[in-house]
C-alpha positions in Angstrom: -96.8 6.3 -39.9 -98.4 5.0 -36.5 -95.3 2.2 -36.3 -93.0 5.1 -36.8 -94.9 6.8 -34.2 -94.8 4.2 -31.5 -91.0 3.3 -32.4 -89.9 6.8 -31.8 -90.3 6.7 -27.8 -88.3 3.7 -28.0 -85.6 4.8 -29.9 -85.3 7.8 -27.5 -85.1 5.9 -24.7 -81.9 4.2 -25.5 -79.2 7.5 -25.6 -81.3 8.6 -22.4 -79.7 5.4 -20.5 -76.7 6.0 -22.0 -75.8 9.2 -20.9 -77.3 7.8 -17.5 -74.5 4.9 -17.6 -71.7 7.3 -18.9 -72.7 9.9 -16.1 -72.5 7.0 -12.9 -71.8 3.7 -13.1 -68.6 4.4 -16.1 -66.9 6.5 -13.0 -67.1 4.1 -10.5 -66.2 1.1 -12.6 -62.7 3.4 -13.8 -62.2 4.2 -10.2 -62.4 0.6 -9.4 -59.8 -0.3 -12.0 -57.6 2.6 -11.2 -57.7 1.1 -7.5 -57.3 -2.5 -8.9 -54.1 -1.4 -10.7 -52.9 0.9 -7.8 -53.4 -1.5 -5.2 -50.8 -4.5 -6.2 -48.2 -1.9 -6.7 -48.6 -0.5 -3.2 -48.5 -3.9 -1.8 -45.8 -4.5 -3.5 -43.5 -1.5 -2.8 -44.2 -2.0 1.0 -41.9 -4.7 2.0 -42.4 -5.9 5.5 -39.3 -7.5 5.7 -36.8 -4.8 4.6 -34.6 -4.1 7.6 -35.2 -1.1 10.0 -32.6 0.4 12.2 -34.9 2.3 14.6 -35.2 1.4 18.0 -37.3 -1.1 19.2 -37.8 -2.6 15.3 -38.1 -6.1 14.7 -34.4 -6.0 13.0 -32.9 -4.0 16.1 -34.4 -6.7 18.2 -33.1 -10.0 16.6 -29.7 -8.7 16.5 -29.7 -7.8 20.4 -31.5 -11.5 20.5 -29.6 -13.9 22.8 -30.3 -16.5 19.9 -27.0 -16.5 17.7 -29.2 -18.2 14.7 -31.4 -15.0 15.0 -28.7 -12.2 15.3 -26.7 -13.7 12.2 -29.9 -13.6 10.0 -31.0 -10.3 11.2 -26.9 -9.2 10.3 -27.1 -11.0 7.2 -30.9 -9.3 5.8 -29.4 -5.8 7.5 -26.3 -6.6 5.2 -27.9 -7.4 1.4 -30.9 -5.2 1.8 -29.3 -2.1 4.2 -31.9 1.3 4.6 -31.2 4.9 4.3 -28.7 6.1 6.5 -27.2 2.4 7.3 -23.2 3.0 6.3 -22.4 4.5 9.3 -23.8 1.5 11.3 -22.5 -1.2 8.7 -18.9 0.8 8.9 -18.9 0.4 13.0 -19.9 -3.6 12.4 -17.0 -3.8 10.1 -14.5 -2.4 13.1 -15.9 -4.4 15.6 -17.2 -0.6 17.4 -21.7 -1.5 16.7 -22.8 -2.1 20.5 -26.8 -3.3 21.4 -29.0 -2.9 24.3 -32.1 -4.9 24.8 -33.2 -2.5 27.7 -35.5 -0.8 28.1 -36.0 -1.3 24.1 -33.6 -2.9 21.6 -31.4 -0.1 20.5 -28.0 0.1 18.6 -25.2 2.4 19.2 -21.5 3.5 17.4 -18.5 3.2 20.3 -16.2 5.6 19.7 -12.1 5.4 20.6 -13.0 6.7 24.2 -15.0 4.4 24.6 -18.3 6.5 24.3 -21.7 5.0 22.6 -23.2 7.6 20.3 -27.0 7.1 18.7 -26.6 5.8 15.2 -28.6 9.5 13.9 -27.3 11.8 16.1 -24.9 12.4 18.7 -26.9 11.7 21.6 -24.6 9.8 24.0 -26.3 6.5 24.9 -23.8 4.8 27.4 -20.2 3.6 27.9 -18.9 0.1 26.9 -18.0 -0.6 30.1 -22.0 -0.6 31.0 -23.4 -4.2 31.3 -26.2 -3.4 29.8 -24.4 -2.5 26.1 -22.7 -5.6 24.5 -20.8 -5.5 21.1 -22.5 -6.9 17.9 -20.1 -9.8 17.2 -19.3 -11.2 13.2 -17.5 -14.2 12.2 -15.8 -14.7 8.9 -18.9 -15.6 7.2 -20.5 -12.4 7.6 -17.2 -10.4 7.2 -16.5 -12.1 3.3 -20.9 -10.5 2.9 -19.6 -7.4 4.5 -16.9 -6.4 2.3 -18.4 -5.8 -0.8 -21.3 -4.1 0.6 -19.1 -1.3 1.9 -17.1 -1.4 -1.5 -20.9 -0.5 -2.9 -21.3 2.2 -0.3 -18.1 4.1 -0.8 -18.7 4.0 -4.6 -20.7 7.0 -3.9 -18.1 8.3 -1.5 -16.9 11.8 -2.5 -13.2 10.8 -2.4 -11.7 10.0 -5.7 -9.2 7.7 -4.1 -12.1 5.9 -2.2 -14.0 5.1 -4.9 -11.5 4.0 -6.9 -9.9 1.4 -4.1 -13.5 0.4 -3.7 -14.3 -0.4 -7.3 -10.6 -2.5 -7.2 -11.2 -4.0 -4.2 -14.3 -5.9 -5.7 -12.5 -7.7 -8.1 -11.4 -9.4 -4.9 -14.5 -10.1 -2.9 -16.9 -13.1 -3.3 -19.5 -11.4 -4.9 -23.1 -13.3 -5.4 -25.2 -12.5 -8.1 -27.7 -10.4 -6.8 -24.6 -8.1 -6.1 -23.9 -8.3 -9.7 -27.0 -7.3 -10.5 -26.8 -4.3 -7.8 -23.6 -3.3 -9.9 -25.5 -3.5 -13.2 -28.1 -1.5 -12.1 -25.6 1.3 -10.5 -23.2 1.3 -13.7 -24.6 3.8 -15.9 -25.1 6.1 -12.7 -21.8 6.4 -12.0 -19.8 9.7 -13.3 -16.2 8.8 -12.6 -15.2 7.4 -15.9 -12.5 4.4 -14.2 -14.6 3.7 -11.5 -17.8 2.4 -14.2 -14.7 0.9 -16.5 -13.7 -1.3 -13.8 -17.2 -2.1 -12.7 -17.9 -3.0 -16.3 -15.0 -5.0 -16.7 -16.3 -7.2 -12.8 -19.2 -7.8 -14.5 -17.6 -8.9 -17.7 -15.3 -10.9 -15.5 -18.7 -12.4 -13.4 -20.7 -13.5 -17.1 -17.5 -15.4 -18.2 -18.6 -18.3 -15.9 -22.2 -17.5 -18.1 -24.5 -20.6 -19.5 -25.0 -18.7 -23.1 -21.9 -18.7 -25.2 -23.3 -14.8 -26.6 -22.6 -13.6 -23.4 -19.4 -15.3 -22.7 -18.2 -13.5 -26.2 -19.3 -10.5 -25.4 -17.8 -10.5 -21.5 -14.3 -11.5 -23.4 -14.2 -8.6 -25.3 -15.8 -6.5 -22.1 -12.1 -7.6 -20.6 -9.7 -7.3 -23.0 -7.9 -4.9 -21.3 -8.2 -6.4 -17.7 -5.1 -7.2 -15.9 -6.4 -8.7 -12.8 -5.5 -12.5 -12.1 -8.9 -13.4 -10.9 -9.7 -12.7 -15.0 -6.9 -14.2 -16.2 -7.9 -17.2 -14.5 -11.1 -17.3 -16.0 -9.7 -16.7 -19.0 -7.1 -19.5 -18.6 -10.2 -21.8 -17.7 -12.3 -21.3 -20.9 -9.2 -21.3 -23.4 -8.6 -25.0 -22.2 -12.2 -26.2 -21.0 -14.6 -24.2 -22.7 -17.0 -26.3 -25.2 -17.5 -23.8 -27.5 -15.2 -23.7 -30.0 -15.6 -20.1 -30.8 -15.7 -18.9 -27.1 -12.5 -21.1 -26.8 -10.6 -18.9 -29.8 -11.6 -15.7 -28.7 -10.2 -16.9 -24.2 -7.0 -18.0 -25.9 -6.3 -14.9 -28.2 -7.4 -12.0 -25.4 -5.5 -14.1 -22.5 -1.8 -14.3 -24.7 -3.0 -10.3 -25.4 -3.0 -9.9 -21.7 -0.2 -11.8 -20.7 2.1 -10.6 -22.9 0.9 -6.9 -21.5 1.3 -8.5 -17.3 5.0 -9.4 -19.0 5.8 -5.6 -19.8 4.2 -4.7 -16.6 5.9 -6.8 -14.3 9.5 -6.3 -16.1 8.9 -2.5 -15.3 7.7 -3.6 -11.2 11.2 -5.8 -10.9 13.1 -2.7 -12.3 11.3 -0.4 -9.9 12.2 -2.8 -6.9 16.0 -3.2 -8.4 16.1 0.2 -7.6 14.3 0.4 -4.8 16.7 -2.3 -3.4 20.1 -0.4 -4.5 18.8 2.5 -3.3 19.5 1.4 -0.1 22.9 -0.2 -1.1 23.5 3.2 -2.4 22.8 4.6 0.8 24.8 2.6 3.3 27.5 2.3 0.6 27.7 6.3 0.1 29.5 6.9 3.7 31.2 3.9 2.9 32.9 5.2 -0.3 34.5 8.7 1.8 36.2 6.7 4.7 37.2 3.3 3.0 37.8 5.2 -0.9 39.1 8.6 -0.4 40.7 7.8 2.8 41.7 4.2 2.4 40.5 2.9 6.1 38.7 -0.4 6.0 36.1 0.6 8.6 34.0 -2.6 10.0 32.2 -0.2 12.2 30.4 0.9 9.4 27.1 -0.6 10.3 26.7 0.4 13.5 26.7 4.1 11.9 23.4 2.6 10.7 22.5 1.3 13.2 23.2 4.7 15.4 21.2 6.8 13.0 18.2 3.9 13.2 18.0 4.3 17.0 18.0 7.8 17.0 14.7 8.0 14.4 12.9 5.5 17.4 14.2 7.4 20.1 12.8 10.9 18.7 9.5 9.0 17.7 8.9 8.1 21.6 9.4 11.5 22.1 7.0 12.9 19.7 4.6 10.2 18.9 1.5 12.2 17.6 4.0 13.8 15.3 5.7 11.1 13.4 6.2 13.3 10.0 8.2 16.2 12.3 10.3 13.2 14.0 11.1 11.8 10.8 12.9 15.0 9.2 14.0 15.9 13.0 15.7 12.4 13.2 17.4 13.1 9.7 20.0 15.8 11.1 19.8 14.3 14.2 21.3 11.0 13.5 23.9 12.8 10.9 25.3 14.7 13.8 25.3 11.9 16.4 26.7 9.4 13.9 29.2 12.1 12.7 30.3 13.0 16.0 30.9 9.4 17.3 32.7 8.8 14.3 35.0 11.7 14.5 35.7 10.6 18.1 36.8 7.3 16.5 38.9 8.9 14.2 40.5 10.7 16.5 40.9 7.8 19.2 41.5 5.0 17.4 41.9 5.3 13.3 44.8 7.9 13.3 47.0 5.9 14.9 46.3 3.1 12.1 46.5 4.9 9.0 48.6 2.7 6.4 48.1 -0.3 8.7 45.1 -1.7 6.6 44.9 -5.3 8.0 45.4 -3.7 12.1 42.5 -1.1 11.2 40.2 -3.7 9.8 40.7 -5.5 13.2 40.4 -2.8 15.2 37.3 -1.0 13.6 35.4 -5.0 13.8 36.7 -5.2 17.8 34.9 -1.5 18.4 31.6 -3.1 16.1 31.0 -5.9 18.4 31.6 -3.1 21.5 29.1 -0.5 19.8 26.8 -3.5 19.4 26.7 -4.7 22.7 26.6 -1.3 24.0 23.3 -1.1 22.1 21.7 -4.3 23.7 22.7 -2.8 27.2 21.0 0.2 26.7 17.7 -0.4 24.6 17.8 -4.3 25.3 18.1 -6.8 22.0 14.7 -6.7 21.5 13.6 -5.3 17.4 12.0 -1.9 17.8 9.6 -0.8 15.5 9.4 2.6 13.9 6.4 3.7 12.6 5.4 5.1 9.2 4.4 8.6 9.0 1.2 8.7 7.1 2.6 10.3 3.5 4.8 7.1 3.8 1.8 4.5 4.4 -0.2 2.2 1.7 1.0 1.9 -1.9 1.0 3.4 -5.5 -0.8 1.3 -7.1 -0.9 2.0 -11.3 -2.8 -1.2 -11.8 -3.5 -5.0 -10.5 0.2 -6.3 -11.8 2.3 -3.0 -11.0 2.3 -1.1 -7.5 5.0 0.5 -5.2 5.0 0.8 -1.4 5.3 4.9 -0.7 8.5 4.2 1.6 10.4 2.1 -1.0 9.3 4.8 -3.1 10.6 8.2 -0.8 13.5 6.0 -0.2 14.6 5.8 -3.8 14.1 10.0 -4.0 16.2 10.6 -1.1 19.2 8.3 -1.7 19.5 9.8 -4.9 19.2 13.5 -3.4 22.0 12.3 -0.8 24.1 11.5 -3.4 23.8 14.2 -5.6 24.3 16.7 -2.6 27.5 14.7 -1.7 28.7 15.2 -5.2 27.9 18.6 -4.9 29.6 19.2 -1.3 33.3 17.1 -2.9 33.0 18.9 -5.8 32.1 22.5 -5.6 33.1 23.4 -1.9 36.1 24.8 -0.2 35.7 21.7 2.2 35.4 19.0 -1.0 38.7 20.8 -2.1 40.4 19.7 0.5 39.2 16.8 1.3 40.2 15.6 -2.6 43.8 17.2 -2.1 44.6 15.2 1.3 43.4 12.5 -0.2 45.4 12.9 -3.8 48.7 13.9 -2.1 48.7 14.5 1.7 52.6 16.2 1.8 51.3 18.5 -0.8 48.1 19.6 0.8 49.9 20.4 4.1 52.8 22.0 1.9 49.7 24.2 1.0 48.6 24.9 4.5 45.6 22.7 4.4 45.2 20.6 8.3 45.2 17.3 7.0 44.3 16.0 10.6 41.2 17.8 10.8 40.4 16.9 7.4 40.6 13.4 8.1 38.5 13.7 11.3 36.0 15.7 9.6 36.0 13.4 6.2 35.5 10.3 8.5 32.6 12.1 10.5 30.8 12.9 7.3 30.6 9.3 6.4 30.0 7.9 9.2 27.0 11.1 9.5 25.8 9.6 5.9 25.8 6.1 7.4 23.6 7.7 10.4 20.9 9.1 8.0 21.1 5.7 5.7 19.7 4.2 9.3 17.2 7.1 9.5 15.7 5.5 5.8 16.4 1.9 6.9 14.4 2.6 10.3 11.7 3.0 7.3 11.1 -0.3 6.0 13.2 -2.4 8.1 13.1 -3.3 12.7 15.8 -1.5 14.9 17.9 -3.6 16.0 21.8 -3.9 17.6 22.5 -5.9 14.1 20.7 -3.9 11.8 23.6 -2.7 10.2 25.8 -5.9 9.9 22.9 -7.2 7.2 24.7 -4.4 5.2 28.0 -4.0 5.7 29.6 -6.6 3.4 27.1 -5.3 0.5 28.0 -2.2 1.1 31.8 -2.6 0.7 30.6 -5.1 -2.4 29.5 -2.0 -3.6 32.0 0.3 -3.4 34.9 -2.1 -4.7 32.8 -3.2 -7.4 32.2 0.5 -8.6 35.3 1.5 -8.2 37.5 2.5 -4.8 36.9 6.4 -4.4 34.7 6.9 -7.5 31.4 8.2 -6.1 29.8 7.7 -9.7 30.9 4.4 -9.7 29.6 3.7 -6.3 26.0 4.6 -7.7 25.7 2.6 -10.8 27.1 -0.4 -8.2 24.4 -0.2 -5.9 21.5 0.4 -8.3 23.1 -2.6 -10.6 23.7 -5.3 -7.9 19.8 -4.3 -6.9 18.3 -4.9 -10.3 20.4 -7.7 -10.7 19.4 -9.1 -7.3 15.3 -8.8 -8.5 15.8 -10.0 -11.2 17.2 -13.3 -10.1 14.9 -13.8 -6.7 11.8 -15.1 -8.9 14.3 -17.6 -10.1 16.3 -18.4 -7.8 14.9 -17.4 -4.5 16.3 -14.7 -2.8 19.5 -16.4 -1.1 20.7 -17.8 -4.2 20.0 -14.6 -6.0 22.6 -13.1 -3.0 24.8 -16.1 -4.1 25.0 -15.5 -8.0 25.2 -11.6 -7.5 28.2 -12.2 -5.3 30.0 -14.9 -7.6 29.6 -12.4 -10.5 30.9 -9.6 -8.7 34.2 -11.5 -8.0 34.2 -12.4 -11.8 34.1 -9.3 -12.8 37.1 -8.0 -10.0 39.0 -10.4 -11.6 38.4 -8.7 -15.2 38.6 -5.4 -13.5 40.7 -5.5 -10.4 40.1 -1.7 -9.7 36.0 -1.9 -10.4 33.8 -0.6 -13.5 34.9 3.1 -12.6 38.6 3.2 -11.4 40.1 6.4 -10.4 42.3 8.0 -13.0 46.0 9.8 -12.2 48.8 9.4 -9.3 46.3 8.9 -6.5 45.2 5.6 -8.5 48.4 4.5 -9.0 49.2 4.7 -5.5 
């Protein structure tokens, strides 16, 4: 009893020291560890060394340093690690438009066209690039090959479809390290646009074929069995001959013949496109062609400087209008039809009606007033090339995927020599003036029996194709340089054409051109392009010789005649 006594003091003192712990010291020591676990992280999320575009910051002031070591390292950190707000500055680098000032405090600034330095936050003009104290921020190559894909990764998050698409293609192309592959890994499942994260899967499928573990090499493989691009195919190429596993080896080999045999469909489609890109413009410097030399039966060397009429006239109205080039492009189009048709009418009337059923003294007559025409044209806009530029509708390329893609003009030019034609067909074939034109030229006696002016008719027949010939220049002007012999690079293709379709047969005259242009692509990978030229021409004279009178010879008196 008097042991239990004494014990019981005791044994009360112990959850009295307890709750004394629990109540002081077991806050501070959680605090502590809170701060111990808090205080790494903070450390850690402030970087001293991440880059800072405000004025006077370290990074500001090594790239206005007069030590070139110092300003490429500063470009170079700015560049792989850039801060809020830095595309704008990183866009101006790119364009050669960033300027620096070292005084009063190191401070960049964006030039603008006028010449005007803006702040890199606001609009707060800053100076003039004249001003000694502003001095552009200079890159070499180096830095430009680090630049590139760092504004792909910026206009990912553009707003523009297009943009982020061309951005997310353009990377297959630039030399990416891998901590950009990792900064594409980690901004993959944030993108929304669909293509955009295929492709970005597919780069980084492309980037862990070159990987150590054969897992991942097997896995990228089927990541990119649906890429097209050559830098892949390469890869591919490489581990289906070199690659030490044989697994990894089978799986390269039977996703590469996959591709390839894809890139072969693609690229048969591209030459087609380019055939008849090619004889669209046959097709239109053979149209005119087909009026004068089929229904009218003059053999009109002259013929090119049509072209070459209508090409000068697109130049001429774009010095006149130069902020307007899309208006001076569909001006020039009736423009050069009536000054190419009116010239040609006064030939007509000057010189051709005294030579109709004199073929061999018109054919020397018409190439006498080519050479005047084309000396004419170096006295008045020199023999210098003059270049017309493209309007912007007309600019860049379709592009449908790595292997397949179409310039836009190649592409307008195709639609419009085709429209040309088809109204031509239309105007011969369902017009008062297309009557008449077909009766003169089916039985002249007749027609003027009938009342129709077959001398007007001719003038006005030979000023339509020679006006077709000027707006043939007006779409050459397109993809081609004005020059006085733009249009002799055409004018034996163009009769090639038309005697090959068939003299007079407008029909004829189309499936000529588009065929000699196919054939002509599909040869040039070959053959080279002057051989192609070569073959196209010796089967052409093969098949005259089959078919003296073309594929599509006229049918009834006028062809017998």
């Amino acid at each position: 009893m008097t042991n239990h006594t004494r014990n019981h003091p005791q044994s009360s003192a112990a959850p009295i020291g307890l709750k004394r712990f629990r109540r002081w010291i077991a806050p501070i020591l959680t605090l502590c560890l809170l701060l111990g676990a808090t205080l790494p992280i903070s450390v850690a999320q402030a970087d001293p060394a991440s880059p800072s575009l405000a004025a006077g910051s370290p990074t500001v002031s090594a790239i206005a340093s007069d030590d070139a070591m110092t300003r490429s390292q500063a470009i170079k950190a700015l560049i792989l690690q850039p801060p809020a707000g830095a595309a704008d500055v990183l866009h101006a680098l790119d364009r050669g438009m960033l300027y620096v000032t070292a005084k009063p405090v190191a401070r960049l600034g964006i030039a603008d066209a006028a010449g005007k330095i803006s702040a890199i936050d606001s609009d707060e003009i800053l100076g003039n690039t004249s001003d000694a104290q502003w001095q552009p921020v200079s890159i070499n190559n180096v830095i430009r090959i680090q630049l590139r894909p760092r504004l792909d990764l910026m206009a990912l998050a553009s707003p523009d479809v297009s943009k982020r698409r061309d951005a997310a293609q353009d990377l297959f192309s630039a030399r990416l390290t891998p901590d950009y592959i990792h900064e594409i890994k980690a901004l993959e499942p944030k993108i929304k646009d669909a293509d955009v994260q295929a492709n970005l899967r597919k780069l980084v499928a492309g980037f862990e074929l070159n990987d150590a573990d054969p897992k991942v090499r097997l896995a990228a493989i089927a990541d990119v069995a649906d890429a097209l691009d050559p830098e892949i195919r390469a890869k591919l190429a490489n581990l289906a001959s070199n690659d030490n596993d044989p697994a990894v080896k089978a799986a390269a080999a039977k996703t590469l013949d996959a591709i390839n045999t894809r890139v072969a469909g693609w690229q048969f489609l591209q030459n087609l496109v380019f055939g008849l890109s090619l004889g669209s413009v046959l097709l239109l410097a053979a149209i005119g062609l087909a009026i004068t030399f089929g229904v009218m039966g003059v053999i009109n060397m002259a013929h090119g400087e049509m072209m070459m009429i209508g090409a000068y006239t697109t130049w001429l109205l774009q010095q006149l209008m130069p902020n307007h080039l899309t208006a001076a492009l569909f001006l020039a189009i009736p423009s050069a039809f009536l000054a190419a048709g009116i010239i040609g009418m006064a030939i007509e009337r000057g010189l051709i009606r005294f030579l109709y059923g004199r073929p061999l003294e018109t054919l020397l007559a018409t190439f006498g007033l080519s050479l005047m025409l084309q000396q004419a044209a170096r006295i008045i806009f020199t023999p210098l090339n003059r270049a017309v530029a493209l309007p912007d509708f007309m600019s860049n390329s379709w592009v449908v995927n790595p292997v397949f893609a179409i310039t836009y003009n190649r592409l307008y030019i195709l639609i419009f020599s085709l429209t040309v034609f088809f109204g031509l067909l239309l105007l011969l074939k369902r017009s008062t003036f297309g009557l008449r034109i077909r009766a003169v030229a089916q039985n002249r006696a007749m027609a003027r029996a009938c009342g129709v002016r077959s001398n007007w008719i001719d003038a006005l027949t030979f000023g339509l194709g020679s006006g077709i010939a000027g707006i043939a220049g007006v779409a050459l002007a397109q993809i081609t340089n004005v020059g006085p012999n733009l249009g002799q690079s055409y004018i034996v293709d163009s009769f090639m054409v038309v005697v090959l379709g068939g003299v007079g047969n407008l029909w004829g005259t189309l499936v000529a051109g588009m065929g000699i242009g196919v054939l002509n692509k599909f040869l040039e990978p070959y053959s080279g392009a002057v051989l192609a030229k070569v073959v196209v021409l010796v089967l052409v004279i093969l098949v005259i010789q089959k078919r003296p009178r073309g594929l599509f010879p006229q049918k009834g008196r006028a062809a017998e005649e």
